[in-house]
Structures are given as C-alpha cells and as structure tokens.
ChimeraX commands (.cxc) that place a marker at each C-alpha (Angstrom):
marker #1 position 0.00,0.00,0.00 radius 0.5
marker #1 position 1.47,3.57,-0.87 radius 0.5
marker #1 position -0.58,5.63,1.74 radius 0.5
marker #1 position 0.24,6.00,5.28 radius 0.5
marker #1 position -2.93,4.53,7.28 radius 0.5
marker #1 position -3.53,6.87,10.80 radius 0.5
marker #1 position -2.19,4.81,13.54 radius 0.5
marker #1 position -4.97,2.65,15.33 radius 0.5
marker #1 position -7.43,2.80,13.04 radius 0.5
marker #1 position -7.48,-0.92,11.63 radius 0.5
marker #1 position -7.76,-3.73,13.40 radius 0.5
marker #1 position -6.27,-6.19,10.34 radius 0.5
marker #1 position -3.87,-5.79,7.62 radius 0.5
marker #1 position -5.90,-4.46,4.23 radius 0.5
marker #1 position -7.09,-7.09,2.18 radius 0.5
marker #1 position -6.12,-6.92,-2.11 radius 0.5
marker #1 position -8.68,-8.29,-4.44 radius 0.5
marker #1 position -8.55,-7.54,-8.03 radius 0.5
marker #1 position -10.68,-4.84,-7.80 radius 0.5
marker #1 position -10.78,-2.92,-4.66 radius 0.5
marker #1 position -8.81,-2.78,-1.32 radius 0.5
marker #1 position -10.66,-3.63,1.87 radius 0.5
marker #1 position -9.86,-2.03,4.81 radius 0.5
marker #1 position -11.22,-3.74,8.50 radius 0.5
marker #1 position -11.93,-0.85,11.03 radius 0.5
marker #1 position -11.32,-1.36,14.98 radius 0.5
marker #1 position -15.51,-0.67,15.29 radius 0.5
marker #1 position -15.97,-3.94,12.90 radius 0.5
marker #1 position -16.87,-1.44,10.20 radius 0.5
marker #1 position -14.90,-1.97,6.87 radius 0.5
marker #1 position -14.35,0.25,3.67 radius 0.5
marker #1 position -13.70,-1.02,-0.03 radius 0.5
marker #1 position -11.91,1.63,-2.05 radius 0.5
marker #1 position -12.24,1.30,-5.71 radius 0.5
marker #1 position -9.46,3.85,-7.67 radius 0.5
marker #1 position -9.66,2.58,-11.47 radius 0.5
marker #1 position -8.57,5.93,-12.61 radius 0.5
marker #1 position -6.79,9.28,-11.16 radius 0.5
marker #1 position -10.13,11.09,-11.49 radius 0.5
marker #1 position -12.80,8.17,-10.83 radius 0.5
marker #1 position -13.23,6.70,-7.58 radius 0.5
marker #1 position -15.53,5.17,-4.93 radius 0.5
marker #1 position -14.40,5.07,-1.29 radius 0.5
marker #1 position -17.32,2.84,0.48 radius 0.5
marker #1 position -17.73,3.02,4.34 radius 0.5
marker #1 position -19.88,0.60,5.85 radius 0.5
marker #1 position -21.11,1.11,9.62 radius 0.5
marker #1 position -23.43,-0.73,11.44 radius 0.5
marker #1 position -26.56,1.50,10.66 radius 0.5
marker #1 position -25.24,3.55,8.23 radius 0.5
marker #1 position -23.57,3.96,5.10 radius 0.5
marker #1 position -20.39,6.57,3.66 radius 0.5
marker #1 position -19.63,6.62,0.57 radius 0.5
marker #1 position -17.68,9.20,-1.33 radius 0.5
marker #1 position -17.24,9.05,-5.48 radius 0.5
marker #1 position -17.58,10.43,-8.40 radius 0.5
marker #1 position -20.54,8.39,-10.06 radius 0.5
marker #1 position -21.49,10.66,-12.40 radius 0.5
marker #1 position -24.61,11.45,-10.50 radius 0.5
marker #1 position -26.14,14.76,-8.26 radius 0.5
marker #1 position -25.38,17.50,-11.04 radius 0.5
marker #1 position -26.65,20.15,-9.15 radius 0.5
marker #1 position -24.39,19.76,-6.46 radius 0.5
marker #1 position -21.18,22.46,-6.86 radius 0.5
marker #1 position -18.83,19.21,-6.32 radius 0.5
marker #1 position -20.25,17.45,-9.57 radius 0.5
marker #1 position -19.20,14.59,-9.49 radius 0.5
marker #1 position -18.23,14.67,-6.49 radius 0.5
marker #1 position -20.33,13.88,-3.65 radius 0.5
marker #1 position -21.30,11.64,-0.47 radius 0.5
marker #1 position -24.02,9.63,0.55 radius 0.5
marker #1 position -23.51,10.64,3.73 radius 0.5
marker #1 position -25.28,7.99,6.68 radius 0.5
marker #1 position -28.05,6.54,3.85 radius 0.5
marker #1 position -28.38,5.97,0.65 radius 0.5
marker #1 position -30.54,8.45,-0.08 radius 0.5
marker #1 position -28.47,11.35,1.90 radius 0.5
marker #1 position -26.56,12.82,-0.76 radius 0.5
marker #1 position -24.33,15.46,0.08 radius 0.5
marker #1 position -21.10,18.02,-1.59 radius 0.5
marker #1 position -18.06,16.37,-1.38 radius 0.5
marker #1 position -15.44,18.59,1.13 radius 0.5
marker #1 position -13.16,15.28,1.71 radius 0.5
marker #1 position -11.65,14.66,-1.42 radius 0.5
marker #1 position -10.71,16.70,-4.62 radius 0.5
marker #1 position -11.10,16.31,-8.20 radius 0.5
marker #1 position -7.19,17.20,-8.51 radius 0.5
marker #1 position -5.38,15.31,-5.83 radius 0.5
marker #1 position -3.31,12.48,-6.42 radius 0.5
marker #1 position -5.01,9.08,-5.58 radius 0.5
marker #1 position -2.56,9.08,-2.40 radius 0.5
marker #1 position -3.91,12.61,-1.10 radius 0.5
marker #1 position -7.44,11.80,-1.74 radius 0.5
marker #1 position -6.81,7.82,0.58 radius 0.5
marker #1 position -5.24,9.92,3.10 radius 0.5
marker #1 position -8.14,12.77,3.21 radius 0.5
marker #1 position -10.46,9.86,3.39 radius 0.5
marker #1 position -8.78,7.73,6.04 radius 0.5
marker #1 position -8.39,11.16,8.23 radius 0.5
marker #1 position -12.16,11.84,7.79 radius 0.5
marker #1 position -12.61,8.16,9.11 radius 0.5
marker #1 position -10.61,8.39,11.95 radius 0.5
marker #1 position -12.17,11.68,12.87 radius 0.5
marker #1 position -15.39,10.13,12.92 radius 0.5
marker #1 position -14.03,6.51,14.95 radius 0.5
marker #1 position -12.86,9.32,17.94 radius 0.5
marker #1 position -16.01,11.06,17.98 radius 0.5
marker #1 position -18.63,7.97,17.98 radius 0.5
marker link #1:1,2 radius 0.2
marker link #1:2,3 radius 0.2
marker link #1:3,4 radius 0.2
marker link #1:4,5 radius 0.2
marker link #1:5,6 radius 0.2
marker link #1:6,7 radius 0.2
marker link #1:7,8 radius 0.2
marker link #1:8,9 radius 0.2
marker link #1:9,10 radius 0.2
marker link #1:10,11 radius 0.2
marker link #1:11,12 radius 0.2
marker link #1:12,13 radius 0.2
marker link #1:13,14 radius 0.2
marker link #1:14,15 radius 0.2
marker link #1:15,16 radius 0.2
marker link #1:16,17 radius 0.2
marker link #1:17,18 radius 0.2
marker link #1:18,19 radius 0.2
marker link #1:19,20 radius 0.2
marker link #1:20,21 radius 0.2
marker link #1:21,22 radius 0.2
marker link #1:22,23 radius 0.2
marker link #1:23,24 radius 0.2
marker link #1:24,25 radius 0.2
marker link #1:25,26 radius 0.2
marker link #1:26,27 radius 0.2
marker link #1:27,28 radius 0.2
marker link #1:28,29 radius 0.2
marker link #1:29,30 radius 0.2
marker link #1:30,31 radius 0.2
marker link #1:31,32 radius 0.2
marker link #1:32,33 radius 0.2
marker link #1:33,34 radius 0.2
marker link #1:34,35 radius 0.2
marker link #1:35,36 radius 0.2
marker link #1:36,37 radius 0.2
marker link #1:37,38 radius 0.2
marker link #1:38,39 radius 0.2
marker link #1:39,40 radius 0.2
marker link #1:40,41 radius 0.2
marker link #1:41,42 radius 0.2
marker link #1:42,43 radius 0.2
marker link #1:43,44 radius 0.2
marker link #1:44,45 radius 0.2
marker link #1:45,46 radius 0.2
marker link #1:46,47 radius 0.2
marker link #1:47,48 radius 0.2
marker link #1:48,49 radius 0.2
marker link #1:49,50 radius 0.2
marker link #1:50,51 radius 0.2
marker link #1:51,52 radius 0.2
marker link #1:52,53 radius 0.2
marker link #1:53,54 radius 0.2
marker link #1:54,55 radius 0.2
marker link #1:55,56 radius 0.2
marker link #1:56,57 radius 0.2
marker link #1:57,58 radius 0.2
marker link #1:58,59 radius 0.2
marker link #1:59,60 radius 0.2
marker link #1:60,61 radius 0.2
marker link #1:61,62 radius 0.2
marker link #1:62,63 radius 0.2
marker link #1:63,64 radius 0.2
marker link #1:64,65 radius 0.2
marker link #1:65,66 radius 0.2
marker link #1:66,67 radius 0.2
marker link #1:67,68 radius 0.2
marker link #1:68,69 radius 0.2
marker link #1:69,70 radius 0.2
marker link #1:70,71 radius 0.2
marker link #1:71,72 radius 0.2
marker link #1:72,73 radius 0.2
marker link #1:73,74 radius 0.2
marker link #1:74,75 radius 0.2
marker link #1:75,76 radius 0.2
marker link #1:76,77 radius 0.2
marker link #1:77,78 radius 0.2
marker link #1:78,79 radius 0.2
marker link #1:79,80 radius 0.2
marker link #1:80,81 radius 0.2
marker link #1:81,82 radius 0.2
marker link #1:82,83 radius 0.2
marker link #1:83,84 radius 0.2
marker link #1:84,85 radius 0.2
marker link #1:85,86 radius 0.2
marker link #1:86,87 radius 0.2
marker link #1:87,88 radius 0.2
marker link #1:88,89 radius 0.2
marker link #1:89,90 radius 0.2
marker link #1:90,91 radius 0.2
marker link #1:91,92 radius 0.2
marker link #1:92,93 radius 0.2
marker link #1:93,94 radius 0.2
marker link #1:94,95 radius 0.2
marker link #1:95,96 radius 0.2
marker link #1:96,97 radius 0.2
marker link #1:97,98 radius 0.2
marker link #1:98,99 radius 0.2
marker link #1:99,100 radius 0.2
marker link #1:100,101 radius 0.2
marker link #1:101,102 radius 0.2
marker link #1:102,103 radius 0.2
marker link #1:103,104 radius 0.2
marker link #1:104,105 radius 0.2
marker link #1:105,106 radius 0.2
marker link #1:106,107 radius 0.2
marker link #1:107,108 radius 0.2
view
C-alpha cells in the first residue's frame, strides 16, 4: 500500500482483491476503495446503521462538487463532497479519506 494509514485505526492488515482494497476498522466497520482511474473513484464506508460513501458516479449535477459527492449515513443522503478533490493524487485523496474516518471513529 502507498498511503500512510492513521495509527490505530485498523484492526487487520488491508485485504487486495482484483478490484478494490478492503480495509477492516477497529468498530468492525470496513471500507472497499475502488481507484480505477486518477479522477474516478468510490471510497465505500460501511457502519453498522449507516452507510459513507464518497465518489464520483457521475450522478447529483446540481451539487457544486459534480461529481463529487457523499451519501452521507443513507443511501438516499446525498451530500457536496469537502473530503476529497477532483485534482489530488489518488494518495492525497486515501489519506483525506482515512483522516475523515478516523475523525469520525474518535467522535462515535
């Protein structure tokens, strides 16, 4: 992996398939993070109850982001995308990702 992970956020190493990297939470929650190309992506948090998933489906056009943007708890929750940005390397967009996740494991 070529991004630096915050320290105590995983409780396994990341798991490689073909397609996506998995990463395992310490909460039992779990994210797959699809990357095919610099500017498409799909970073997919799953929590117990809820649901976090930032990409750039090309979906939401009336949101300034376009198409950027976050489901953000459901499905249906659709929000602008402040995490990541259109023009950051794949590595700055993981890290801006991983930080928002362990921002939201130390407040829950």
């Amino acid at each position: 992996m070529c991004w630096r992970v915050p320290s105590g956020i995983l409780s396994e190493a990341p798991i490689i398939y073909s397609d996506k990297v998995r990463l395992i939470f310490i909460d039992g929650s779990y994210m797959d993070i699809r990357y095919p190309c610099d500017t498409k992506y799909s970073f997919h948090w799953q929590r117990k109850n809820e649901i976090f998933r930032i990409d750039t489906a090309p979906h939401h056009r009336k949101l300034s982001t376009y198409p950027r943007h976050v489901h953000a708890g459901k499905e249906d929750c659709v929000v602008e995308d402040t995490v990541t940005r259109i023009n950051n390397t794949i590595e700055e967009n993981v890290r801006c990702v991983l930080e928002f996740v362990d921002k939201k494991l130390k407040n829950s």
